[in-house]
N, C-alpha and C positions, 0 to 999 in steps of 0.2 A: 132603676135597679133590675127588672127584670130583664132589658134589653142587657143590658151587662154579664146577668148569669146564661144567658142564651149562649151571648158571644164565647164565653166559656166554655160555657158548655163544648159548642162546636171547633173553639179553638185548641182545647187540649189545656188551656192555662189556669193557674191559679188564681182565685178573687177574695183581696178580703173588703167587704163592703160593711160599713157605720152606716146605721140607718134608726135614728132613735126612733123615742117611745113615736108613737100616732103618725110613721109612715106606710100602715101595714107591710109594713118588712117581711112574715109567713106569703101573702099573699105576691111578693117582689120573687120569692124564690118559688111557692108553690107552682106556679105557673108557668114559668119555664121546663120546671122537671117534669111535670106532666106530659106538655110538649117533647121535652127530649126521646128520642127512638130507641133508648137503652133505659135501663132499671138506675133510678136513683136512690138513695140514702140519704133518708135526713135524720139527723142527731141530732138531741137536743140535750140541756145538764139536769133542766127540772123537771121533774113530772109535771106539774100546773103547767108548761111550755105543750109537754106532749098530750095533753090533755087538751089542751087547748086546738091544738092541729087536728085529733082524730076526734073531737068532739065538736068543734063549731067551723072552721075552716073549711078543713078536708071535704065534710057535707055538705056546707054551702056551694063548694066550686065543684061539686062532681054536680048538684044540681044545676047549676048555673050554665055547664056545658053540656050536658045533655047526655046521649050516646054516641056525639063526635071522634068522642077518644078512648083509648085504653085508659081509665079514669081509677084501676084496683090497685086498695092499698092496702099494710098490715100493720101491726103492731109488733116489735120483736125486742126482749128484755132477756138477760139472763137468768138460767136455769132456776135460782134459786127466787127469783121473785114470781114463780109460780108453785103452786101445788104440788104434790107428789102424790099422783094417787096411791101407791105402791105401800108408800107412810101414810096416808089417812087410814087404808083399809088394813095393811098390815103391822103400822107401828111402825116407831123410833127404838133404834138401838137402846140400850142402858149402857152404865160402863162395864156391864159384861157383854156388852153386843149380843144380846135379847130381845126381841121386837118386844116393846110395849104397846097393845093395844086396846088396852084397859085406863079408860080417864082416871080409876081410883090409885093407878098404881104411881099417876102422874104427880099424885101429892094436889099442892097448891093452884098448881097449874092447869089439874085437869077439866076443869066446867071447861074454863076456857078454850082449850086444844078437843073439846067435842064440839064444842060450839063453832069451831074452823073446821072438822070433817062433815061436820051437817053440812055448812057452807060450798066445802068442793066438793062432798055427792050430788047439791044439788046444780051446780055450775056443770058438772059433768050431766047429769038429766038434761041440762035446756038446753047445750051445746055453749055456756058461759065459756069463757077465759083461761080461769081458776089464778089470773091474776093479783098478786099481793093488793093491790091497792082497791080491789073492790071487796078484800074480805071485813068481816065483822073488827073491830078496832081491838088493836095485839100489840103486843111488844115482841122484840126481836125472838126473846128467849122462846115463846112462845110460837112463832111461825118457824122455829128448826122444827118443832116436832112434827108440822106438815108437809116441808120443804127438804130438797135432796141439795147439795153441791152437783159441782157438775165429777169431782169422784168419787160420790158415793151412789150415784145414779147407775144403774143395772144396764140400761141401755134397752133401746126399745125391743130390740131380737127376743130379749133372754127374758124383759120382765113382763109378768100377765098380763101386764094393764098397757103395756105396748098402745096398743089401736086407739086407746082413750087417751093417753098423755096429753097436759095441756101443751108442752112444751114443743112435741112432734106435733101437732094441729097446731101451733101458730108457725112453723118451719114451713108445714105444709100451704100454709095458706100466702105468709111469705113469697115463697116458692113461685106460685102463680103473680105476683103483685108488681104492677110497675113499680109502688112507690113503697118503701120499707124506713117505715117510722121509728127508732130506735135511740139507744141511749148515749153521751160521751164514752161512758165504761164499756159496752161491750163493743162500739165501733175500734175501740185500742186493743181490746184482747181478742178481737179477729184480725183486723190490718197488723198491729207492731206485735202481740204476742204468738200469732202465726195459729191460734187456737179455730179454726172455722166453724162462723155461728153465724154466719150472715149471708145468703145466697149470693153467687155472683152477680158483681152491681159494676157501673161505667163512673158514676160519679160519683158527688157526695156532699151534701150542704150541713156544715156544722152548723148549727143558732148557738144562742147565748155562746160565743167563741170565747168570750174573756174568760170562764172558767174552764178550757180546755185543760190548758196544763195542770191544772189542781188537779181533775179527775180521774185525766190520765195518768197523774201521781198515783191519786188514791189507788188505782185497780192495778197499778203495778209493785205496791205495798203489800208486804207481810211483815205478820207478827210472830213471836212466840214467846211463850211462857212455860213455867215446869209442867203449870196445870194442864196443858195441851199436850204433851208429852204422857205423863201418868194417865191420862183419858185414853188415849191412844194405845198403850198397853193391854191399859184393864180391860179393850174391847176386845183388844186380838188374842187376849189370852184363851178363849173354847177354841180358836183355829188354828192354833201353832202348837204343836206335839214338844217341841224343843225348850231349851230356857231365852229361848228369842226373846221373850214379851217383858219376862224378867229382869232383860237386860237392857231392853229399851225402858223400862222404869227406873233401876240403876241411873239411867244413862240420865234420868230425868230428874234422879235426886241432885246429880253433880253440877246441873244446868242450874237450879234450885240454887245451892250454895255460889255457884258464881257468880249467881246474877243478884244475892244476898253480900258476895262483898265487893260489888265493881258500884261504882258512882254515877248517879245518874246524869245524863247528858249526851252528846255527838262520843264518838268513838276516832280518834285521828288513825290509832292502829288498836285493833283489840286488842285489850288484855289477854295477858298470858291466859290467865283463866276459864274467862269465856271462849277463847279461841280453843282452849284443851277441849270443854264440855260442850263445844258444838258439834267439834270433831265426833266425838264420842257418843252425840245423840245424831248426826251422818249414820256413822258405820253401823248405829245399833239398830237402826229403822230401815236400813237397805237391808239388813239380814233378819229381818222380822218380814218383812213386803215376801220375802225368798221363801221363808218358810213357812206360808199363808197353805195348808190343806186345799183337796181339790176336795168336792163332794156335789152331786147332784140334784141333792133334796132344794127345793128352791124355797123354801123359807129360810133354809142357814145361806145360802145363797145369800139370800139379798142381807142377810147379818155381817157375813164375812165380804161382801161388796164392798159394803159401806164399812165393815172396820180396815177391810184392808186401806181402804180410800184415806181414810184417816191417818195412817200411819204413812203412806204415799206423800200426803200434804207434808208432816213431820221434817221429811226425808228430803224433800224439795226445798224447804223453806231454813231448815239447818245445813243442806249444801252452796245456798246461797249466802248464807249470812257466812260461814266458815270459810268461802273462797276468798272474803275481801276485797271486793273487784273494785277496783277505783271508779266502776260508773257508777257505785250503789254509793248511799248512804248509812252507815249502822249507827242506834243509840238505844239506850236505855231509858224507858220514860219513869217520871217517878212514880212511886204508888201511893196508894190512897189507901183509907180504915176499910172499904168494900174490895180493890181490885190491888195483888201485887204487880212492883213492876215486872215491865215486858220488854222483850228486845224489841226494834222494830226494822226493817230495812227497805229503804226508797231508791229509785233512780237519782242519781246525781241531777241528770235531765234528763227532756223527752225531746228537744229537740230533732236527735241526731237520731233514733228509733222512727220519730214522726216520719221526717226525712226519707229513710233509707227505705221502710215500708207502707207510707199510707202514698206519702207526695209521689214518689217514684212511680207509682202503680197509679194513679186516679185522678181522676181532677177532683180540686177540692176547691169549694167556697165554702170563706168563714164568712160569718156575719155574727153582727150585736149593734147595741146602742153605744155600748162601748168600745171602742178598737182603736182607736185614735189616743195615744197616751204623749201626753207634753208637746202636742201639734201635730205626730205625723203617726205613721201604721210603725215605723220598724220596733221599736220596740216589741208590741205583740208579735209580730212578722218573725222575728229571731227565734221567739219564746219558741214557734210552733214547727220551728225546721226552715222557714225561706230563707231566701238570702237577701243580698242588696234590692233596694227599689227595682221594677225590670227587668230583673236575674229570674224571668219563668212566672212571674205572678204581678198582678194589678191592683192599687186601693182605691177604692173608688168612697167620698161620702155623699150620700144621698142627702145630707140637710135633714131639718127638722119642718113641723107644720108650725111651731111653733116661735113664739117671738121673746127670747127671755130675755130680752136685753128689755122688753117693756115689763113682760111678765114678771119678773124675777128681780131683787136684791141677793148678793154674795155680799154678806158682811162678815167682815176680820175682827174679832176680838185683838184689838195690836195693841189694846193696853192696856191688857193682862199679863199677870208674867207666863214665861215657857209652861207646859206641863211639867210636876214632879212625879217622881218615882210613886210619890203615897194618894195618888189620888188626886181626885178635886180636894183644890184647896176653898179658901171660904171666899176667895174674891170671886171664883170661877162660879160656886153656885148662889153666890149674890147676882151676878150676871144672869145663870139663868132665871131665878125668879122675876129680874125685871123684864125679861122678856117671854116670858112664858104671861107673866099679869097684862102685858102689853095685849098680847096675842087674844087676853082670856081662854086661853086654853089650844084648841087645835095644833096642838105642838106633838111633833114624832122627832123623838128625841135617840139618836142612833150613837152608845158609847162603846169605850176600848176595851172593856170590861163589864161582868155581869154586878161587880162591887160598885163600881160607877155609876150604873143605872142606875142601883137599889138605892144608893145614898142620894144621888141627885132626886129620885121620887121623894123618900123620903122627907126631905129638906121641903121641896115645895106642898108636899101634901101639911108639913108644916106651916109653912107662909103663905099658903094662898087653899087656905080650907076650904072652901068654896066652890073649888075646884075639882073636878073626879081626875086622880093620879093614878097611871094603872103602869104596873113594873112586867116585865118580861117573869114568866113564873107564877105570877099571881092568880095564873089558870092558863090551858092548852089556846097557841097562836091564831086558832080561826075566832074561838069567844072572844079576846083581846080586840081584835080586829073588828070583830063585829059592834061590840062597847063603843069602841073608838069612832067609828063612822056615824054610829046609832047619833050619839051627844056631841057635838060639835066644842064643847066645853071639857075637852078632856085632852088629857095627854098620854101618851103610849109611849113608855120610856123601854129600851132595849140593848141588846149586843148587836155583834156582826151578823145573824141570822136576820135578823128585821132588815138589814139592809138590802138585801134581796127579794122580792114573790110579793111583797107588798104593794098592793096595788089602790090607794086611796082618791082617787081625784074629788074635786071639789072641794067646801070650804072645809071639809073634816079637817083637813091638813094645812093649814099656812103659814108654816114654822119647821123646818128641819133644823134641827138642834147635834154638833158632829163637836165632840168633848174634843179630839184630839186628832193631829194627823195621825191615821193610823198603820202607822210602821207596824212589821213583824216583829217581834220580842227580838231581842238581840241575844237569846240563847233559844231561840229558834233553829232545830239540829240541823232542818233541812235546807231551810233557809239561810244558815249564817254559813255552811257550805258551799251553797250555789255561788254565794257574795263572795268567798274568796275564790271560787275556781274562776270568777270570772276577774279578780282581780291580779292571778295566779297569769292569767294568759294575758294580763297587757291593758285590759278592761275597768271599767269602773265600776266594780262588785256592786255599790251603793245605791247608782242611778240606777244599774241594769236590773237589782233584786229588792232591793228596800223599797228605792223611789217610785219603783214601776208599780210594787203590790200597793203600796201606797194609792196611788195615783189611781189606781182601777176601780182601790173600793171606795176612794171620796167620790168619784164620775158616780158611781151606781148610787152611793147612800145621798148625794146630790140629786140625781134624777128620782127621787122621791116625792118631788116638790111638784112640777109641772106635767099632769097626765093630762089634761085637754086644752084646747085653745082657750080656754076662760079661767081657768086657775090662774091664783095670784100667788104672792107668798115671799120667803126670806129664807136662805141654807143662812145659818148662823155657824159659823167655825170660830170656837172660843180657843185656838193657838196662831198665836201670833205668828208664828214661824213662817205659817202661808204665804204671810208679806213679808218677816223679817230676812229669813232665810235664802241662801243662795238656789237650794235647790225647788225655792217656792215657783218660780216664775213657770217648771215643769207640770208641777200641781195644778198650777189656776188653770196652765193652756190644755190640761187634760178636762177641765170644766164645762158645761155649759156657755157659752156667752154671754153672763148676767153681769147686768149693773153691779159694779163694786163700790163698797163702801166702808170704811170702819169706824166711821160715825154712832156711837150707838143713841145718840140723840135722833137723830134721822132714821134711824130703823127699828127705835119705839113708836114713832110718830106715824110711820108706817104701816106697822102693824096694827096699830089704834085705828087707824081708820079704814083698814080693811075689815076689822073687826066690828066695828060700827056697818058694815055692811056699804 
C-alpha cells in the first residue's frame, strides 16, 4: 500500500486502495506523505479516526524517524468547532443582537456556557486548542453560545482577540506543516465550495472514503425554517433605520404559512407557494444585508457582524432553494411535538463538483476497509467523480491479515419470511432468542430502526433473563460500550450509529446480529432522487443508489465481528433476500469472504461451542 501511494504520489494519479481492519492502513499512507516533497492532506469522517492519527500514529512515526525528515503536522476543523474568544469574553447575540455576557441572563443554560468560558480562558492561558472536542461535555445549543460561524466571525483585523484566536493559531500552525490533518467537511468546502480554509497542499489521502459522499452531502446541505428567518430579523432590527427587518419578518410569516400548508416530502417542482415565500424571504434579506448601519463602536460591531451574518446566511440559503436548480434537491421534512418542519436542500450529487474541483487540481487517494462494493471499486469510483477503470485512477486491495473464511460464519436466515413493513415479526425474534441463548450472550445486534432494537431487547430481556440486555438509549454510547466489553454475557442491541466507531475485539462479541438488508426508505427525498436521476439517464437507479448504500453499510456492520487474528464468531442476517434475491449475489460479494451457511442448526452448534470457550 504504501509503495502504491508513493507511485501516486509521483505519478500525478488517482488511488483508491481496500485495506481492511489490521493492515495498518494510517501507517500504508502516513508514510509515504511524510516522504512526499509537497504538503499533503489527509482527511478523515470520524473524529476517533483523527484522533487516532494526531494522538498515537502521528507520534509514534515522528519518533520512530527521528529528525531525518520534515516530520510537522496540524490539526485543522471548521470555524465553528472551536471557541470564539470574542463570545466567551463578550457574549452571544440575543434576538435583539445584544451581547449576552452574563450566565443569569442565559436562563437554563447558563452554569453551563460559564463552565465552556472557564474552559477557553483557560486553553487560551496554556496555549490549548480551544477545540470542541476537548471541552467540558455540552450540547449543541449550548456551544453556539461560545462559538462563531464562519459569517458571524469579525475577522482577525477588526476583532480584539485577533492574535489569540484559536482558529488563526491552528491556520498559523497549519501554515508551517507538511502534513494537515483535517476533516471530510471542510476538505469539500475548500476544494468544491471554493471557500479557502486549507493552506495550499499537492495531494490528499481521504480515510474512511466510504462515507465521502454522505459528508460531502451533509456540508453542502441547508436548511430553513420561519424560526430562522424571525431570529434573523429580531437581531438586525437595532442596525437597520428602515422597515427592512420588518419586512424580513413579514417575509418569515408567509414562509410560516407555506410551509404550514405544502406536504411533507421530495419537492418534483415547488409549490406555488413555497416558491412565492422564498422569493419574498430572497428580496426581503438582500435589502436588510443593504441596509445594515455603518458604526465604529466595536461592541455593536461585533452585534451587527454577527446579525448581519445571520441575515447573509437567510439570503444564501432562500436564493438557493428559490432557483430550483436541477443539481439540488428541495423537501420538506415532517415535524415533530419539539421541532416544526423545515425546508431542506441537497446536491443532486457530488460527483461532478468532486470531479470538476478536488480530482482536477490534486491527486487524491481514497482509502477504507470498505471500497470494493459487489466485487470491484466502480461503484464507489463513480460515486466520487472517476471514471472507467484506467481513465486517470488505480484500485488497488491490499488483502486482509485475517482468515474469515476459518474465522467467520455468514448465516442467512432463508427460512424466515421477507422483512415486513411492521417490524420484527414473532418468527424473526424467535430466531434471535435462539441464537442469542446459543451464543449466551456476546451478541452486537445492529437493526433498521431504533423500534427494532428496543423491541428485539425487549423480547430477549424477556426469554433469556439471565442475560444483561442493553438497548441503544439505555445510557450515552461509550457506558454501553464499556458494559458490553466489561460482561461477556451481554448484548448491546442498536441502529445505524453502532455500525460504525465500534470497536470490540475478542470474545465480547461473537454474534453480529443485522435484522434486515438495510435499504434506504424508499421515501428517502434524497435518495429516491439520486435512484431516478440515475435511471432517468439510462442506468439502473436501484443497483447504483439502493443497492450500493446497501451493500456499504452490511460490509461495515459485518466487519464488526473480526478485529484481530483470534476472533471467532457469526454475522447472522435474518432476510432471506441475501440468498433469495437477484440483487443478493452483489451483497455477499461486497462481504468479507466467510463461510456461508443457512443452516441455523449448524450455527447454534457453533456458537455453543465457542461459547463453551
Amino acid at each position: 500500500m504504501a509503495n502504491a501511494v508513493a507511485q501516486a504520489f509521483t505519478d500525478d494519479e488517482h488511488l483508491l486502495v481496500q485495506a481492511g481492519t489490521g493492515t495498518g492502513k494510517s501507517l500504508g499512507y502516513l508514510v509515504p506523505a511524510l516522504l512526499h516533497d509537497q504538503r499533503v492532506v489527509i482527511a478523515t469522517a470520524t473524529l476517533a479516526l483523527q484522533h487516532q492519527l494526531v494522538e498515537r500514529d502521528l507520534p509514534r512515526l515522528v519518533e520512530a524517524v527521528g529528525g531525518t525528515l520534515d516530520v510537522s503536522y496540524a490539526v485543522l476543523k471548521g470555524r465553528s468547532n472551536y471557541a470564539c474568544l470574542h463570545r466567551v469574553r463578550e457574549g452571544a447575540p440575543d434576538d435583539q443582537g445584544e451581547l449576552i455576557a452574563s450566565e443569569a441572563a442565559l436562563g437554563a443554560m447558563g452554569k453551563k456556557v460559564l463552565e465552556l468560558r472557564t474552559w477557553a480562558e483557560k486553553e487560551a492561558e496554556s496555549g490549548g486548542s480551544g477545540e470542541r472536542d476537548h471541552a467540558p461535555r455540552h450540547n449543541d445549543r449550548e456551544w453556539r453560545q461560545v462559538s462563531v460561524s464562519h459569517r458571524e466571525c469579525l475577522g482577525a483585523a477588526k476583532c480584539p482577540f485577533g492574535q489569540e484566536c484559536f482558529v488563526e493559531v491552528a491556520r498559523d500552525q497549519a501554515q508551517k506543516s507538511h502534513l494537515i490533518v483535517t476533516n471530510h467537511s471542510l476538505l469539500a468546502i475548500d476544494a468544491i465550495e471554493g471557500v479557502p480554509m486549507i493552506p495550499e497542499y499537492d495531494a490528499v489521502v481521504i480515510d474512511e472514503a466510504h462515507e465521502l459522499v454522505q459528508r460531502v452531502t451533509q456540508a453542502a446541505t441547508d436548511e430553513l425554517g420561519s424560526a430562522d428567518v424571525d431570529r434573523a430579523a429580531r437581531r438586525a432590527q437595532r442596525f437597520v433605520e428602515g422597515d427592512e427587518a420588518d419586512d424580513l419578518a413579514d417575509a418569515g410569516e408567509a414562509l410560516k404559512a407555506a410551509i404550514l400548508d405544502a406536504r411533507p416530502g421530495r419537492f418534483e417542482t415547488i409549490p406555488e407557494t413555497i416558491g412565492d415565500a422564498l422569493v419574498l424571504v430572497r428580496d426581503a434579506a438582500r435589502a436588510c444585508v443593504s441596509a445594515f448601519t455603518k458604526d465604529s463602536d466595536a461592541d455593536a460591531d461585533a452585534g451587527r457582524t454577527q446579525a448581519r451574518g445571520s441575515v447573509q446566511e437567510i439570503f444564501a440559503t432562500a436564493e438557493r432553494m428559490a432557483a430550483d436548480s436541477a443539481a439540488d434537491v428541495l423537501w420538506l421534512s415532517e415535524g415533530t411535538d419539539r421541532l416544526p418542519p423545515r425546508l431542506h436542500v441537497a446536491p443532486l450529487q457530488v460527483a461532478e463538483p468532486m470531479r470538476d474541483h478536488l480530482l482536477a487540481d490534486k491527486t487524491v487517494v481514497f482509502t477504507s476497509a470498505t471500497l470494493k462494493l459487489g466485487g470491484d471499486f466502480s461503484a464507489v469510483a463513480r460515486s466520487v467523480g472517476l471514471g472507467a477503470p484506467g481513465d486517470g485512477w488505480e484500485g488497488l486491495d491490499v488483502g486482509s491479515p485475517f482468515d474469515y473464511g476459518q474465522q467467520a460464519i455468514l448465516y442467512v436466515a432463508a427460512h424466515l419470511p421477507p422483512p415486513g413493513r411492521d417490524g420484527l415479526g414473532e418468527k424473526q425474534l424467535a430466531e434471535i432468542v435462539d441464537l442469542v441463548d446459543a451464543a449466551e450472550g456476546r451478541t452486537l445486534g445492529l437493526f433498521s430502526s431504533r423500534r427494532a432494537a428496543e423491541a428485539a431487547a425487549e423480547h430477549v430481556r424477556e426469554k433469556l433473563p439471565h442475560l444483561t440486555t442493553l438497548a441503544q438509549g439505555d445510557a450515552q454510547l461509550p457506558e454501553l460500550a464499556r458494559q458490553f466489553v466489561e460482561d461477556p454475557h451481554t448484548c448491546l442491541f442498536g441502529t445505524l450509529s453502532l455500525w460504525q466507531g465500534l470497536d470490540v475485539p475478542g470474545e465480547t462479541c461473537q454474534l453480529v446480529l443485522i435484522d434486515r438488508i438495510p435499504f434506504p426508505r424508499p421515501d428517502d427525498p434524497l435518495m429516491s432522487a439520486r435512484a431516478k436521476a440515475a435511471d432517468q439517464a439510462g442506468r439502473n437507479g436501484f443497483m447504483e443508489v439502493s443497492a450500493t448504500h446497501a451493500a456499504l453499510l452490511l460490509a461495515q456492520g459485518s466487519g464488526r465481528l473480526i478485529r484481530t487474528t483470534t476472533d471467532r464468531g457469526v454475522v447472522a442476517v435474518l432476510d432471506p433476500r441475501l440468498v433469495t434475491a437477484r440483487y443478493g449475489g452483489f451483497l455477499k460479494s461486497s462481504l468479507p469472504p466467510m463461510w456461508t451457511t443457512t443452516d441455523p442448526a449448524v450455527v447454534r452448534k457453533a456458537l455453543a461451542r465457542l461459547a463453551a470457550g
